[in-house]
BATI-540629 format. One record per residue (C-alpha): residue number from 1; x, z, y. Coordinates in nm, 4 decimals, padded with zeros to 6 digits. Layout:
BEGIN
REC    i         x         z         y
REC  NUM         X         Z         Y
...
END
This chain:
BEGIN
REC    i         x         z         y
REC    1   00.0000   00.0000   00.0000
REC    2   00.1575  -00.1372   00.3326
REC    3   00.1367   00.0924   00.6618
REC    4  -00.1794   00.0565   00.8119
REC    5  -00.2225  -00.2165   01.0981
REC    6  -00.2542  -00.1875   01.4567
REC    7  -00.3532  -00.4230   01.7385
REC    8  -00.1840  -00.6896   01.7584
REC    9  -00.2655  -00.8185   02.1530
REC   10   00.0180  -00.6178   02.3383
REC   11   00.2713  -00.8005   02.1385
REC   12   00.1609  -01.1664   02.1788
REC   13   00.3346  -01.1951   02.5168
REC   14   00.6656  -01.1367   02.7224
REC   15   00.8137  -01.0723   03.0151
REC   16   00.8054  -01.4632   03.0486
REC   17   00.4674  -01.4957   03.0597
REC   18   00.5033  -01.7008   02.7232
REC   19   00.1980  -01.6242   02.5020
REC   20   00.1411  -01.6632   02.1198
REC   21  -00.1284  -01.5596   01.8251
REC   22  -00.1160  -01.3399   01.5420
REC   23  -00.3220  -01.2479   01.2227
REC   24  -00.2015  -00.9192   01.2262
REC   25   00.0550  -00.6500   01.3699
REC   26   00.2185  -00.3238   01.2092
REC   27   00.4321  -00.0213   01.3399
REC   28   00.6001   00.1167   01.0614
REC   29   00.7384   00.4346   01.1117
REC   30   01.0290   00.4157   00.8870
REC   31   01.2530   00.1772   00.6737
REC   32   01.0465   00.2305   00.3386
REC   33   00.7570   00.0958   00.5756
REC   34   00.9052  -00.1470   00.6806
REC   35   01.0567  -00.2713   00.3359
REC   36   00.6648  -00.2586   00.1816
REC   37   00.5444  -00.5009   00.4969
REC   38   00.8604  -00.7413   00.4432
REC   39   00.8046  -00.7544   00.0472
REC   40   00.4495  -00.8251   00.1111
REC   41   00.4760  -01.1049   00.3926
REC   42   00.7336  -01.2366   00.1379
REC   43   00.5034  -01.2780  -00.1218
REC   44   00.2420  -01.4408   00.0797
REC   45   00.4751  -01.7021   00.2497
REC   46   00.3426  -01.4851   00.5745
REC   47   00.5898  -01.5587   00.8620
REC   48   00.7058  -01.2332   01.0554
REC   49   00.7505  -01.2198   01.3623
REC   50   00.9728  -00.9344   01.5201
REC   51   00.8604  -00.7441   01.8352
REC   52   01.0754  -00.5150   02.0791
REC   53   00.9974  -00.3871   02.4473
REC   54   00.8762  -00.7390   02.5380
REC   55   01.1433  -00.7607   02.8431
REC   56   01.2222  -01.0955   02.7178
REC   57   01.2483  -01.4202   02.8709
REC   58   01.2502  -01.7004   02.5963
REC   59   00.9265  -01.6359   02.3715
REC   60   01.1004  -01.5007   02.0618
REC   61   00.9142  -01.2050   02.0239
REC   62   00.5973  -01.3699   02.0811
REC   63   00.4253  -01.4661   01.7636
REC   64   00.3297  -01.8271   01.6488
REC   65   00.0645  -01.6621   01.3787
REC   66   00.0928  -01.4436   01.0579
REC   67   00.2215  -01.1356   01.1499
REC   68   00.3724  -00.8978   01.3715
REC   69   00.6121  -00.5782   01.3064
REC   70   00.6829  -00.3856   01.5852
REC   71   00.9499  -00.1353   01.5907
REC   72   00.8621   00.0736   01.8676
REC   73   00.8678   00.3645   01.6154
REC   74   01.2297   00.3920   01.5292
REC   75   01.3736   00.5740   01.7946
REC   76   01.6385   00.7550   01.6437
REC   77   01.9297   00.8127   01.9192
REC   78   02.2320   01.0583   01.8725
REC   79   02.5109   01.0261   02.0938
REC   80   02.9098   01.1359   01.9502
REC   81   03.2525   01.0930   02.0998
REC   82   03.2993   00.7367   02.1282
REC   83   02.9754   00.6234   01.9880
REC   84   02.5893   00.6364   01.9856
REC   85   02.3686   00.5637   01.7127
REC   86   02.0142   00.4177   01.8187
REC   87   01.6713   00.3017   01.6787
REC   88   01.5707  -00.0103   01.7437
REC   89   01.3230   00.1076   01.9654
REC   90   01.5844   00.3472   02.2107
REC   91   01.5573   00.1874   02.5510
REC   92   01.9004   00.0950   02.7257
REC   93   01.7749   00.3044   03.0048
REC   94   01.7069   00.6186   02.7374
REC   95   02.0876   00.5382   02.6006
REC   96   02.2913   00.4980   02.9140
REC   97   02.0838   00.8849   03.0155
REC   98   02.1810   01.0143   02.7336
REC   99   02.5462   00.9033   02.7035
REC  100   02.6221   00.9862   03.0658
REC  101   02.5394   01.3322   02.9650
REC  102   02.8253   01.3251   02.7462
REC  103   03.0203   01.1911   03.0173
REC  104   03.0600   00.8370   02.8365
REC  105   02.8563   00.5077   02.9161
REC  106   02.7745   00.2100   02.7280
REC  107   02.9780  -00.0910   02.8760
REC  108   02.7362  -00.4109   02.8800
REC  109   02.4902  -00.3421   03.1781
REC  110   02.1820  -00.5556   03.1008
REC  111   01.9513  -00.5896   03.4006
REC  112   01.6206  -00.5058   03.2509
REC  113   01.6873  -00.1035   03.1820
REC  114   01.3736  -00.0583   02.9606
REC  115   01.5007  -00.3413   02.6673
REC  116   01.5148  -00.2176   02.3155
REC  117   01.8750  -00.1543   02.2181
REC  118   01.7181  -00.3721   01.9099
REC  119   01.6318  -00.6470   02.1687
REC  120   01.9942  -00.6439   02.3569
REC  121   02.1781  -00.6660   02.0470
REC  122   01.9476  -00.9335   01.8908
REC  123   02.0149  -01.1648   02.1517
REC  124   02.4036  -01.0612   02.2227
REC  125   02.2720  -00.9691   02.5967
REC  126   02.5127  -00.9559   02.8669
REC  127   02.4451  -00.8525   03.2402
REC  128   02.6549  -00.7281   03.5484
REC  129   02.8905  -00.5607   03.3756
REC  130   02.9206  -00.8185   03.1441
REC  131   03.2271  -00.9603   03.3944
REC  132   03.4243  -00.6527   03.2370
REC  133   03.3471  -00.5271   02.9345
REC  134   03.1336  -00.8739   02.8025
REC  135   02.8642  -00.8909   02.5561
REC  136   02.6753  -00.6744   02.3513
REC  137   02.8628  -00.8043   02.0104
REC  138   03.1463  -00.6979   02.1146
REC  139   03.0638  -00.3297   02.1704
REC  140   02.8334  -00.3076   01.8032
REC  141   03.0440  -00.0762   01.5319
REC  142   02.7744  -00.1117   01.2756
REC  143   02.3929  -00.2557   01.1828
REC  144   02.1417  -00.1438   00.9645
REC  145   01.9377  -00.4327   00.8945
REC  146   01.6853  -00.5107   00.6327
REC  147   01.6191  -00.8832   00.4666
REC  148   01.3114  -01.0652   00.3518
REC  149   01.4395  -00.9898  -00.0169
REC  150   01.3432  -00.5839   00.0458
REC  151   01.6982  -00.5336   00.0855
REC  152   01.8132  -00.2585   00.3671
REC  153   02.2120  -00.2174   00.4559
REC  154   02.3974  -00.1342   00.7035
REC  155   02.6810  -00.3464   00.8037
REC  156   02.9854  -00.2048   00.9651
REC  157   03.2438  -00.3152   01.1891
REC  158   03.4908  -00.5008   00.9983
REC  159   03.2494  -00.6475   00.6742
REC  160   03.2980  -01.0126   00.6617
REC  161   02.9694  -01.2155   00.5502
REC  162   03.0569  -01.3046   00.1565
REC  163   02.8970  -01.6209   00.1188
REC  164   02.9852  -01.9845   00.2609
REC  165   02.9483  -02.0703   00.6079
REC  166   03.0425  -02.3865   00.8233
REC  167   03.1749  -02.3001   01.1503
REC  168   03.0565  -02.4752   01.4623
REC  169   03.2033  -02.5262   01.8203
REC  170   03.2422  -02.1942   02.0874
REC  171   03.1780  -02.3018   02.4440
REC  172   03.4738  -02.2441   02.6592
REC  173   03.2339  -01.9540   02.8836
REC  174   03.2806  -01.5953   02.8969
REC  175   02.9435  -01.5419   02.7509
REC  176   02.7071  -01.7453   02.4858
REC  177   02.4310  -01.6413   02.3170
REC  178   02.3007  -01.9948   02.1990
REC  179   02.2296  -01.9944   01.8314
REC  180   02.4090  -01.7990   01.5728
REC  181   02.7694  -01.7178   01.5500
REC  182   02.9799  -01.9064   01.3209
REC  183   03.3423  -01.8996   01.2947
REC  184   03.5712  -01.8483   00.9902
REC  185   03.6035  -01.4878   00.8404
REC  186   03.3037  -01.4205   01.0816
REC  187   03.1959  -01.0118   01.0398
REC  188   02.7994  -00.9293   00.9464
REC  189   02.8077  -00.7526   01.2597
REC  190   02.8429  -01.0424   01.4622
REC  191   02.6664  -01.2802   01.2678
REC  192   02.3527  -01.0217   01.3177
REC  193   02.4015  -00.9754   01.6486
REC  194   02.2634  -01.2687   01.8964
REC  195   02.0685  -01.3854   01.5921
REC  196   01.7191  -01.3236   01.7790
REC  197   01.5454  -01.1696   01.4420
REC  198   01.5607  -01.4809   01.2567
REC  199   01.8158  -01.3533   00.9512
REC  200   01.6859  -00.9676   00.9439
REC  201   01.5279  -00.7269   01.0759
REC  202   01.7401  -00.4181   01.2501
REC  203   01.6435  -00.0938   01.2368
REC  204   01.9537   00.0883   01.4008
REC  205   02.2940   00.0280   01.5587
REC  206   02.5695   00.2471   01.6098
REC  207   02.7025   00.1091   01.9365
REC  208   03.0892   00.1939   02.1242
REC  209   03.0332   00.4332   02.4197
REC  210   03.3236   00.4350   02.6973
REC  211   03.4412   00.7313   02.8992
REC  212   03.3039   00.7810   03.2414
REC  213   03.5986   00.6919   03.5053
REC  214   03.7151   00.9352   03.7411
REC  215   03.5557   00.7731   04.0113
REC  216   03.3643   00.4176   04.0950
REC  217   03.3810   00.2171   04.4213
REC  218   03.0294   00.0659   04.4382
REC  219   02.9192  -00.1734   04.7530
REC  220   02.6704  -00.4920   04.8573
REC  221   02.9235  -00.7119   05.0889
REC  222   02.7513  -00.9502   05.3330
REC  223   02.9075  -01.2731   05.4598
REC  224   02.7720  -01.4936   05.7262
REC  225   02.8262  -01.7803   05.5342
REC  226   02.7797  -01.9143   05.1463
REC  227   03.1667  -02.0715   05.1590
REC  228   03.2977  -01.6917   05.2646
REC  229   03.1388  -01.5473   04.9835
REC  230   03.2048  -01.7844   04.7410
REC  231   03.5707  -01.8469   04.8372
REC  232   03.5626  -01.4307   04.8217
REC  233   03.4781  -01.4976   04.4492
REC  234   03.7563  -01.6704   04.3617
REC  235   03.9781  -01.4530   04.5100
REC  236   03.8323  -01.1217   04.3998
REC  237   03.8232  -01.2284   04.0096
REC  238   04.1481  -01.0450   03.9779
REC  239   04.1171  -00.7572   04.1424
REC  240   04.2462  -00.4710   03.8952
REC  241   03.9479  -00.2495   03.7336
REC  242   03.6885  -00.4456   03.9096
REC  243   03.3853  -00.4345   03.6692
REC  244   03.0764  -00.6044   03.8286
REC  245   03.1100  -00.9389   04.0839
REC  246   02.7210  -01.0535   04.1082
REC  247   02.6169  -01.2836   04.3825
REC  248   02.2662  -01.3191   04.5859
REC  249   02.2110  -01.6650   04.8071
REC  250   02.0692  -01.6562   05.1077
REC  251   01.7245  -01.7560   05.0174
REC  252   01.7819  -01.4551   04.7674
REC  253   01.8318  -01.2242   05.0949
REC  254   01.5375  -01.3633   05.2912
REC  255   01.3206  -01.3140   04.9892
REC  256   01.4315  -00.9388   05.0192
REC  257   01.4437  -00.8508   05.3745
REC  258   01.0773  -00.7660   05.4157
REC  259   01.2073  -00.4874   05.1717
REC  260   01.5102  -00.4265   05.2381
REC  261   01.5253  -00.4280   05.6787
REC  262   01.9194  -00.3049   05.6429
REC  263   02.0408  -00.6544   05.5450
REC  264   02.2464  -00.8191   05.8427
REC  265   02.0188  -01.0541   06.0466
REC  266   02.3057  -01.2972   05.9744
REC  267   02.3757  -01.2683   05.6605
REC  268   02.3872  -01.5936   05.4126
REC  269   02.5343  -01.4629   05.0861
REC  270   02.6403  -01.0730   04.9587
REC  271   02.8348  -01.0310   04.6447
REC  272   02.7776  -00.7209   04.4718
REC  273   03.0925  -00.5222   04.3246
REC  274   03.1859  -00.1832   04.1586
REC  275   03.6128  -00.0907   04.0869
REC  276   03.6966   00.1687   03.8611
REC  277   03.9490   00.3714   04.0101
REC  278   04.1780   00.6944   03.9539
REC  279   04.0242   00.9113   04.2213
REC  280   03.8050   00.8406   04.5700
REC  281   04.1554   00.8462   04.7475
REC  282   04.2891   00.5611   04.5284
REC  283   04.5149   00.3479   04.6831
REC  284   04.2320   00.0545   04.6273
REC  285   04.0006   00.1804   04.8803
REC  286   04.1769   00.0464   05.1512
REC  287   04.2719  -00.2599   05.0329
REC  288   03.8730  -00.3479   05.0368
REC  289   03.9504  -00.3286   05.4375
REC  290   04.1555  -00.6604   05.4251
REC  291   03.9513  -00.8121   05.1863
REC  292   03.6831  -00.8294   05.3503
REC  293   03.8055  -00.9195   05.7054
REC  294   04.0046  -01.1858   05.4798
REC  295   03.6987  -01.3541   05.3768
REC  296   03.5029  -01.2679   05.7455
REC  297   03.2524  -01.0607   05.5955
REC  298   03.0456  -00.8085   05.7693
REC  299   03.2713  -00.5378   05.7480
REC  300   03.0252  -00.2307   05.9405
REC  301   02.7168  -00.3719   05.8158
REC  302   02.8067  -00.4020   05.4466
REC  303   02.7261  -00.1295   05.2030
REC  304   02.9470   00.1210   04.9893
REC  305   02.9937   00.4245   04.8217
REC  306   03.0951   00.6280   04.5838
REC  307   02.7791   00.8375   04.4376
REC  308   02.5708   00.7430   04.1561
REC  309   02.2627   00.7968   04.3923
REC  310   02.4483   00.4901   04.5830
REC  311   02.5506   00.2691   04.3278
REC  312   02.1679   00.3155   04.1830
REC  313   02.0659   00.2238   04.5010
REC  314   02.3160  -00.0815   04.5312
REC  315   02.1739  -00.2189   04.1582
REC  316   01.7776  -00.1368   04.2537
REC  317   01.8500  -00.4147   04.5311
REC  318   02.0156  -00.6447   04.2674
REC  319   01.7143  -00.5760   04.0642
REC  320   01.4248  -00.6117   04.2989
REC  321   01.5091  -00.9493   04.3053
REC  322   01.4044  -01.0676   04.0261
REC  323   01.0776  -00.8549   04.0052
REC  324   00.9734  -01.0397   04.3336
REC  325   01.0094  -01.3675   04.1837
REC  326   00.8124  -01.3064   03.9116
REC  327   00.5316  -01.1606   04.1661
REC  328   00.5414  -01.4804   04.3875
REC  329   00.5265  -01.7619   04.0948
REC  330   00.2568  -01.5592   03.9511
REC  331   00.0677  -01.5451   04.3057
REC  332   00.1425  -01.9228   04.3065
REC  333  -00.0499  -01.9524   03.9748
REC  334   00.2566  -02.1386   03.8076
REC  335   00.5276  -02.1050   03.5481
REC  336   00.9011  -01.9388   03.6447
REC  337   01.1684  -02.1948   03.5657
REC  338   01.4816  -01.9510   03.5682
REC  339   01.8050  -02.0373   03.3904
REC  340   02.0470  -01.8703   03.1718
REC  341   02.2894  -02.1267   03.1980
REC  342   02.6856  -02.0712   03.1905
REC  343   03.0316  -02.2853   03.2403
REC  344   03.3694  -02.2472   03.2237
REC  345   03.4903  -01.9846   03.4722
REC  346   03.6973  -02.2889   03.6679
REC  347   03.3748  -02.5267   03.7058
REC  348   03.1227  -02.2311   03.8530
REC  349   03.1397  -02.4421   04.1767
REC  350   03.0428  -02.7428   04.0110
REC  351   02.7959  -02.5869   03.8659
REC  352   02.6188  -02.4063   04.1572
REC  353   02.6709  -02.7210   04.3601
REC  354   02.4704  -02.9239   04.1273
REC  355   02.1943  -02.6363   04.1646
REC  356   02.1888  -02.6999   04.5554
REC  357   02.2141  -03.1044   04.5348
REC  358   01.9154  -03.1341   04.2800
REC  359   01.7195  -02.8282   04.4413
REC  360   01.7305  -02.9448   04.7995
REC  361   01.6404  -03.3364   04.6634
REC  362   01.3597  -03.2206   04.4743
REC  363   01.2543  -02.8773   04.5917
REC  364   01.3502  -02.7926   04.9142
REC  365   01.3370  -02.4240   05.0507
REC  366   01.1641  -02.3478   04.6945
REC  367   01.4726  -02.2060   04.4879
REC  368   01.7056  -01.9166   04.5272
REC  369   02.0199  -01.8412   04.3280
REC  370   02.1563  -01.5330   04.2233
REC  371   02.3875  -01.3388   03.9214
REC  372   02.6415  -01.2900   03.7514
REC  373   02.9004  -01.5526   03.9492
REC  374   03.2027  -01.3684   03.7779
REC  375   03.1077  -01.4939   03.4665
REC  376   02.9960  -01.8560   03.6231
REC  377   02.6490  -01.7517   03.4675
REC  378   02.4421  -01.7446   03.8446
REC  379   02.0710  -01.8138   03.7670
REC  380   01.8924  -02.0434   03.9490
REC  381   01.5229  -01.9875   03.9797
REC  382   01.2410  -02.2409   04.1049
REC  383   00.9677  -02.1108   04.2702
REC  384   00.6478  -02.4304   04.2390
REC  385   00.3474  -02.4048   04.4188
REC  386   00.1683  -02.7128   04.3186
REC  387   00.1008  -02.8488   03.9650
REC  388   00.3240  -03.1698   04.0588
REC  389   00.6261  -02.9216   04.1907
REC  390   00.5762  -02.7104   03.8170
REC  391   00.6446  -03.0682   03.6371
REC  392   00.9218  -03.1804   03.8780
REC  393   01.0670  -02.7778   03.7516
REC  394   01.0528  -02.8028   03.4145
REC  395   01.2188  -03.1878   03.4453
REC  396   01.5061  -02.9820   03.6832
REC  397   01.5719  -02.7355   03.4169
REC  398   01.6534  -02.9688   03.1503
REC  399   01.8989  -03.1494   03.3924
REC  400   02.0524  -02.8741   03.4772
REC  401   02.1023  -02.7602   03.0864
REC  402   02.2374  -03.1127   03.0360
REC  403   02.4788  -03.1021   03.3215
REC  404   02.6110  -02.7048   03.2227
REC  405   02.6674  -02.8528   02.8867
REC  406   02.8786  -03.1722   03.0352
REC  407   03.1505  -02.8531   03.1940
REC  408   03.1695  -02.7486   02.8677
REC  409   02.8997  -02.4781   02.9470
REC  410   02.5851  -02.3170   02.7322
REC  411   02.2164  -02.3005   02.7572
REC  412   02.1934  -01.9711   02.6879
REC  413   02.4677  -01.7075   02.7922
REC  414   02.2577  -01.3527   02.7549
REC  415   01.8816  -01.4075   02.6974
REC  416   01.9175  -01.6185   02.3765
REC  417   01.7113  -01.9204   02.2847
REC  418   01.4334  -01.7924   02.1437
REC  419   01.0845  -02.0473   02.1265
REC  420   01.1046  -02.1924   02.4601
REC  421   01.4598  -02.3332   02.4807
REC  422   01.4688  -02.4868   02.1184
REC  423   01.4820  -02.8260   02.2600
REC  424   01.7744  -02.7343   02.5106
REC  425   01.9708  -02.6108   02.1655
REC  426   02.0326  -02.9840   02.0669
REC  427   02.1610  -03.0410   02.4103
REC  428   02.4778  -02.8411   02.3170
REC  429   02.5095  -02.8499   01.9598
REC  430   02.5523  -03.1788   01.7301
REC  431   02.2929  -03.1620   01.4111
REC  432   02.5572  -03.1145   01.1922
REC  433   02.6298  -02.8043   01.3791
REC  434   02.2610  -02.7217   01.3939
REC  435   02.2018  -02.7686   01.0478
REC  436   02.5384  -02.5077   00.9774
REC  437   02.3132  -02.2809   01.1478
REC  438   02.0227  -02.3444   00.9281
REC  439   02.1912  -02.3090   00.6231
REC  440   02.2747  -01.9766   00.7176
REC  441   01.9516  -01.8735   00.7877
REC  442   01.7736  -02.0711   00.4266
REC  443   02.0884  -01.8281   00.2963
REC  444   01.9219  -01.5048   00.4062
REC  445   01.5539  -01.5879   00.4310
REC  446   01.5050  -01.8891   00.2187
REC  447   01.1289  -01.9294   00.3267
REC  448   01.2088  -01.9304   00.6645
REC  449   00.9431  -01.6482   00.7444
REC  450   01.1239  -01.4621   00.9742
REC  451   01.1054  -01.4939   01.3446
REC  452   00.9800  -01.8843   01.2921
REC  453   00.9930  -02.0994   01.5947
REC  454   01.2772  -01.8653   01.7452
REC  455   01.5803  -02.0699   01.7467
REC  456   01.5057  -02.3902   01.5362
REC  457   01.1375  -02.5567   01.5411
REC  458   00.8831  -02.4015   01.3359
END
């Protein structure tokens, strides 16, 4: 007898707006749950489709019929020295709280604080602090993880996957979370991780925790013009310890000023930053001075300091952002068209220039540009008003995947590919390469019941 069901309609959207069907939706409250609702969707041929928070962007928690498991009930979370172990279900907000208590922090700063530590590992998320300490992968010890076969087991750091896989291209970016990761010798842990729950399902992670620095430099810096702040980017890429370099347009800043009156009346661009540093008297304090009349920024009207009550403050503005967008498309009554693209590091110019050139041709004063800009992973984000600007965005977005891919970029650096980018996939990757990936997952779920339509058509 299977745990009993639940409704199934708060799982059959995301944070996307991206809306599915399902037949029916469970909540198990434990692994021997969850094996009795996998064996039994596995004897059926019922596809399963995995839900988290919902914060998602690309559809792959969102259902495409059979049925749902949500795993909202495992919420295990125990923090150690130099690790944490979470449920799938522990918020990212829940585990940085609880690690800072311990005076340690989880390094990978994903912007949306209430994903599932189940949903930032599944898609190898990245964020701000991404420009430091990278991707999610990298910072996974071990997985627990059960199969469509009824098998649970937790993978550790170090396991390589024991059965034949073909390895396929890495793009030349700092971060990629487009399709599965195959290289030789590859680890379970890293195969798992960024798979979007299309090979298992996992049920806990035991995750690296960092030590708290002795102090952190946070600050918003405004420039009065875009070439300042990007030339500012360049320059500011190697300064030691720096940890976060995220970038707002100005568009982005007019968008915010009704919140946020502070901003410089001529402000164009700000570039967010935070520096790790020995102590608040570190010797890197002052070299911000010439920095920043070395790139003409707004030296008395930008923003720093030291507190965590400040450098909340400085990431609430970052974050507002995108919150507003999703209010003003939504008022519009059409789609978001954001992107997750990403390029080498040395053609992020390229890249955002492309963004301008096709934006201002096509729609003028109805984009704005912000993110990650260390990592040449900036989103660009069309705002349509008309049913004739909503086609003209969803042409845009597919020209800009094709060109990121041309500078040896990806489709997807942190939010995955989930349902709605499957086409953009076999922009990047050759169908050999595609079909490596399939192979793996026919391996591990031979019915292909898990997570269908994430990743690869249904």
């Amino acid at each position: 007898m299977i745990a009993s069901s639940v409704p199934a309609t708060p799982y059959l959207e995301d944070a996307s707006g991206y809306r599915g069907e399902a037949e029916q939706a469970f909540a198990p409250s434990d692994v021997q749950q969850l094996r009795e609702i996998v064996l039994a969707a596995s004897a059926k041929k019922i596809p399963l489709t995995i839900a988290g928070a919902g914060t998602g962007l690309t559809g792959a928690r969102v259902p495409h019929g059979g049925w749902i498991v949500s795993m909202e009930r495992f919420r295990r979370l125990e923090v150690q020295s130099g690790m944490a172990i979470c449920g799938a279900a522990v918020s990212l907000q829940e585990l940085q709280h609880a690690a800072n208590k311990a005076a340690q922090f989880f390094g990978p700063n994903p912007t949306e604080y209430s994903a599932s530590i189940g949903g930032v590992v599944a898609t190898n998320a990245g964020g701000a602090r991404g420009f430091r300490f990278g991707s999610v992968r990298g910072h996974v010890l071990s997985l627990e993880v059960t199969f469509m076969d009824g098998r649970t087991i937790r993978f550790r750091r170090g396991e390589r996957v024991d059965f034949p896989i073909r390895s396929i291209r890495r793009p030349t970016t700092t971060k990629n979370s487009a399709g599965y990761f195959l290289e030789p010798g590859v680890e379970w842990v890293d195969l798992l991780a960024g798979s979007e729950g299309t090979l298992g399902i996992l049920t806990e992670a035991e995750l690296q925790l960092l030590p708290i620095p002795p102090a952190i430099l946070g600050g918003i810096v405004f420039f009065p013009t875009d070439e300042d702040a990007l030339n500012a980017v360049d320059d500011w890429r190697v300064v030691p310890a720096l940890r976060l370099l995220e970038y707002l347009d100005g568009p982005s800043l007019d968008l915010l000023r009704p919140m946020q009156p502070d901003i410089p009346v001529k402000a164009q661009a700000a570039l967010l930053i935070e520096q790790d540093l020995e102590s608040q008297n570190d010797e890197e304090v002052d070299c911000w001075v010439e920095r920043l009349a070395e790139h003409h920024a707004f030296e008395n009207e930008s923003w720093f300091g030291f507190s965590a009550a400040e450098r909340d403050r400085f990431a609430e503005f970052r974050h507002t952002l995108p919150a507003m967008i999703v209010d003003r498309v939504r008022r519009n009554g059409w789609p978001k068209f954001g992107s997750d693209f990403a390029v080498p590091i040395n053609r992020s110019r390229d890249l955002l220039a492309y963004y301008r050139r096709r934006g201002d041709d096509l729609l003028p004063g109805q984009y704005v540009i912000f993110g990650h800009i260390g990592d040449a992973n900036v989103h660009v984000n069309l705002l349509p008003s008309t049913a004739a600007q909503a086609k003209l965005g969803e042409e845009l977005m597919t020209d800009f995947a094709r060109y990121a891919v041309s500078l040896g970029g990806t489709v997807a650096a942190e939010h995955g590919i989930g349902k709605t980018k499957v086409d953009l996939l076999k922009l990047m990757y050759s169908e050999s390469e595609i079909e490596a990936m399939r192979d793996v997952k026919r391996h591990l779920d031979p019915d292909c019941l898990l997570g269908r339509g994430t990743i690869f058509a249904a």
